[in-house]
N, C-alpha and C positions, 0 to 999 in steps of 0.2 A: 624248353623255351630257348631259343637261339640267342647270343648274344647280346648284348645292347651297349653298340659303338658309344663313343662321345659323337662323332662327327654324324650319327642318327640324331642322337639329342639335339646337336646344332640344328639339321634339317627340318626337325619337325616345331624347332622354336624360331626358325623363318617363318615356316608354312605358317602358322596361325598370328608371326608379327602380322603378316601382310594381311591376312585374311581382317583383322581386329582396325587395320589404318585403309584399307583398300579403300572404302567408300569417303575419308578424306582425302586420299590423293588425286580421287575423281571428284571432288570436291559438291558431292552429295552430303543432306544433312542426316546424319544421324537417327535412325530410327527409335521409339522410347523402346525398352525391355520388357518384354511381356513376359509371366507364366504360359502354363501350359492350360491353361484354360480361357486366358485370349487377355486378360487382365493385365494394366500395365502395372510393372512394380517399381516401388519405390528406392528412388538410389539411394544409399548411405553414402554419409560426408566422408566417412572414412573407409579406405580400401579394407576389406574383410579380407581378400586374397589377391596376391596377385599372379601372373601368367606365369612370371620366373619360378617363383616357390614349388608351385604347380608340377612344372618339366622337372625340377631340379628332383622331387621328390618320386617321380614318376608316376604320376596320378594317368598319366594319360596312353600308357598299356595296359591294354586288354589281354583275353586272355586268347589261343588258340583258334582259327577260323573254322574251325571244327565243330570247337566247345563252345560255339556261339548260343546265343537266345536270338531266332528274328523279331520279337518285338524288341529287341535293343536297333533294333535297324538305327534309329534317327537319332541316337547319338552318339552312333561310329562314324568318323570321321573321312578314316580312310584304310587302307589293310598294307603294311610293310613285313617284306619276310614270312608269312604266317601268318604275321599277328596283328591284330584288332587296334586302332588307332582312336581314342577316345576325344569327341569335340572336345576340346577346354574355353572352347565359348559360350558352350551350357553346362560345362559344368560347373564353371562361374556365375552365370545367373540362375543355377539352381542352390549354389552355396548359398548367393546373397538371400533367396527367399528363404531358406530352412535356417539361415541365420536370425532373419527379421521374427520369424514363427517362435521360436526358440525361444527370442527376447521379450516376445509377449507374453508367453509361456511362463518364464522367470518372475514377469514383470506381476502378472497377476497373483503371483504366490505361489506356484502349484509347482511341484518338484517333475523332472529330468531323468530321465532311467536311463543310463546306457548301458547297451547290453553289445558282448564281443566277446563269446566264448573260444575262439579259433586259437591257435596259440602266436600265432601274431600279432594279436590285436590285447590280451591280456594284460600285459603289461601297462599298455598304452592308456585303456580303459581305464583301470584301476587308479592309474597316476593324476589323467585328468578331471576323472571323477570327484576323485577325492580333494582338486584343486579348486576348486569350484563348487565342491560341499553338499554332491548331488548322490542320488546310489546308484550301483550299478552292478551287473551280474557277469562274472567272467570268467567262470568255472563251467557249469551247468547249467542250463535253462530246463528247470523242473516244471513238469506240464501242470499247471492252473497256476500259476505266479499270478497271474492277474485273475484269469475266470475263477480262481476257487481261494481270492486272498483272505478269506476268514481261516480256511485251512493254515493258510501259510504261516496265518497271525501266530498258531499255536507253534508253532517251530521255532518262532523268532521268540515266546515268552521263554521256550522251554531254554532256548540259550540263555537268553541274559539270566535265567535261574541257576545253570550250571556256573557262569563267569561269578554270579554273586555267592554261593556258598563256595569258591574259590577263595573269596577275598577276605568273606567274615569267618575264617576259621573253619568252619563244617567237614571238612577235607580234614580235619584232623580228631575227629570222631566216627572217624569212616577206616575200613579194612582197607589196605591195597590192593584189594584186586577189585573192591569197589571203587575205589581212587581213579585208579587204571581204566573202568569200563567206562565212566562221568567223564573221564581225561579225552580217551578216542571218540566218545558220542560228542562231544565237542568241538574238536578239532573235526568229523565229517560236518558239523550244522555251520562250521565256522566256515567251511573252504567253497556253501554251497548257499548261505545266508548272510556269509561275512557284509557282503554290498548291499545289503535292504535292511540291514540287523533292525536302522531307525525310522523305518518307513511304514507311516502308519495308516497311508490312505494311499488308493491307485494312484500313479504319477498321471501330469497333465500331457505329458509327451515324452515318446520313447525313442531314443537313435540307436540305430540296427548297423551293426558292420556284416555285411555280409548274407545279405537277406535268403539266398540259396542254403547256406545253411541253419540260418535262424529262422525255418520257415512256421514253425510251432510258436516263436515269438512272436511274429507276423501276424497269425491267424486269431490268437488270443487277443493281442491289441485293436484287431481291427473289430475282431465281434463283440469289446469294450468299448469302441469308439473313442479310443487315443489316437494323437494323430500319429502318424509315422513318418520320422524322418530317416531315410536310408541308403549308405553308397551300394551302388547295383554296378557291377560290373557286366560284361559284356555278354558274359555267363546266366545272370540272373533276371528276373521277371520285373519288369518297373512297374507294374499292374497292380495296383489297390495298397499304393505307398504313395501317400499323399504328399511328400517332397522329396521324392528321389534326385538323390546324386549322383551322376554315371562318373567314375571313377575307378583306378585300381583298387581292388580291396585285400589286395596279399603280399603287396610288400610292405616293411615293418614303417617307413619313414612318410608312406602316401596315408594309412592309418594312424599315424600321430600326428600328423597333418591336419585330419578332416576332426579326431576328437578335439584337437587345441580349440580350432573357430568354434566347436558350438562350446567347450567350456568357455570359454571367454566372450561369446553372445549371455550366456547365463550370471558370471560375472558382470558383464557390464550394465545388465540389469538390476542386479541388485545395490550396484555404484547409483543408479540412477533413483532407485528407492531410497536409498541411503541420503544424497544431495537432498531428495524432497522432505524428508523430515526433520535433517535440517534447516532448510528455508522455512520450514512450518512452525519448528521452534524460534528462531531468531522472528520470526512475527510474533511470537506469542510475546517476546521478551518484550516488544518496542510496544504494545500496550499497555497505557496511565491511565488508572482511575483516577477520582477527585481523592479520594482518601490515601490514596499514594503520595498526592503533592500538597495536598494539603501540611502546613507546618505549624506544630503545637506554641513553640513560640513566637508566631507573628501575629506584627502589632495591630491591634485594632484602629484604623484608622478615622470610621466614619460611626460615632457612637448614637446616630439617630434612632437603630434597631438593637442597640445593644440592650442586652437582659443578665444582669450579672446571674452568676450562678445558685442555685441554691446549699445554702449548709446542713451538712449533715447532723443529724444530733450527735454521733461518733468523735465527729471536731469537736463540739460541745465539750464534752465530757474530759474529752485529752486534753482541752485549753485550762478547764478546772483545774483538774491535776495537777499540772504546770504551773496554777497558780500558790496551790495550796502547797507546794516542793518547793517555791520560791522563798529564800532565805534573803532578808532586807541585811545587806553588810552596817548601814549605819544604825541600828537599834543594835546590831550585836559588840558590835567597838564599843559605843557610846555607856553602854552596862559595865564597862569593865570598871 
């Protein structure tokens, strides 16, 4: 891949200022945002991403004109030096839709899979996965993770079985060289189950870096019917990825990039579950019953319905008592 000036960088963060203010300086109104199914979408109050981040990160190289996909036709931009020039005008309004999805996603309850086994993306996944408190696979993608997860269940019991006779002693009623085999069958269940260890039902929605070669992620998700959120670079098939992102998907900072906004779409959903059950308590709080304000020593004011109480024969008996314990001081002086 040929170099990549600053003063490209500059060029192509003109090309699309203009493109993004053109229709205000001709002083046309703004058209709404549509998906790609003709539907307008809904703006967020707050910038999910913006153009600078974008260029700065180099989201918006492709790869080789060679190594193209033509159904990426319509969101290349334009072709510099060789190489593939990626819109950042949809891939900004496809961020904000897979962002909104995400957040529903979150919002309903249902867990976030990201998966990014390339060794650029590893890292990244892992970090923001884990930020976010979602699972994620960034090793290996083992064929059935989804189509055959009752399989998978047994692999994920069998670790946390190896981690707990780790902890309660058993490891020291064991030979070493059984020590040793429990040790490495671990450390493989760890390096290929470590991101789903606590995942006990299909996730509601999976994000793919790099759909060309996660194509076996791809096809299992789709014939579960999870939705797919995924960056498609110029290389790759945007065909039966129901929020594709056209984007770089091989350099290390356009991939930390794209995992941040959707960990923080999942995040901010769960801020927004969080807010409601607090508003839900603080109403609970500000409800009074009558026996709440009710007060044992207030006066009786209006005695027309009054009904004095009745006596127990319990008081009875203790006033007896009481009486029969009482000692008269002048009968006892007055003897002396």
């Amino acid at each position: 891949m040929p170099d990549r000036k600053p003063d490209f960088l500059v060029d192509c963060y003109e090309i699309f200022r203009i493109r993004m203010v053109g229709s205000r300086v001709k002083g046309q109104v703004g058209k709404p945002v549509k998906n790609g199914r003709g539907f307008p979408v809904k703006e967020l109050s707050m910038a999910v991403v913006t153009m600078k981040s974008l260029l700065e990160s180099g989201v918006h190289f492709g790869h080789q004109v060679k190594r193209w996909d033509p159904r990426m036709k319509k969101y290349i931009f334009a072709e510099r030096n060789g190489i593939h020039i990626i819109d950042l005008q949809k891939t900004i309004t496809a961020i904000k839709e897979s962002y909104e999805e995400i957040r529903k996603v979150a919002s309903s309850g249902k867990s976030v899979l990201f998966v990014g086994t390339k060794k650029q993306a590893q890292q990244a996944v892992q970090k923001e996965a884990e930020r976010c408190g979602m699972y994620y696979v960034n090793n290996r993608w083992l064929g059935g993770t989804l189509t055959n997860f009752a399989t998978i269940k047994k692999s994920l019991l069998r670790l946390k079985k190896i981690e707990k006779m780790e902890v309660d002693g058993t490891f020291s009623n064991l030979t070493k060289k059984e020590v040793a085999g429990l040790l490495k069958e671990k450390e493989k269940l760890q390096k290929n189950y470590g991101g789903i260890k606590e995942m006990k039902e299909l996730p509601g929605a999976i994000f793919v870096i790099d759909t060309h070669k996660e194509q076996i992620a791809v096809k299992e998700a789709h014939r579960m019917g999870i939705p797919i959120v995924a960056i498609v670079d110029t290389n790759c098939n945007p065909e039966g990825i129901d929020f594709p992102i056209p984007g770089n998907d091989d350099a290390i900072r356009a991939i930390s990039l794209f995992t941040s906004i959707i960990a923080n779409a999942v995040i901010e959903a769960d801020n927004e579950q969080g807010l409601k059950i607090i508003e839900t308590l603080g109403d609970e709080d500000d409800v009074t019953t009558d026996a709440s304000t009710k007060s044992e020593d207030e006066e009786i004011v209006d005695y027309s319905n009054y009904t004095p109480t009745e006596v127990k024969e319990e008081d009875v008996e203790a006033d007896r008592k009481d009486e029969q314990d009482f000692i008269d001081e002048d009968k006892v002086y007055s003897g002396k």
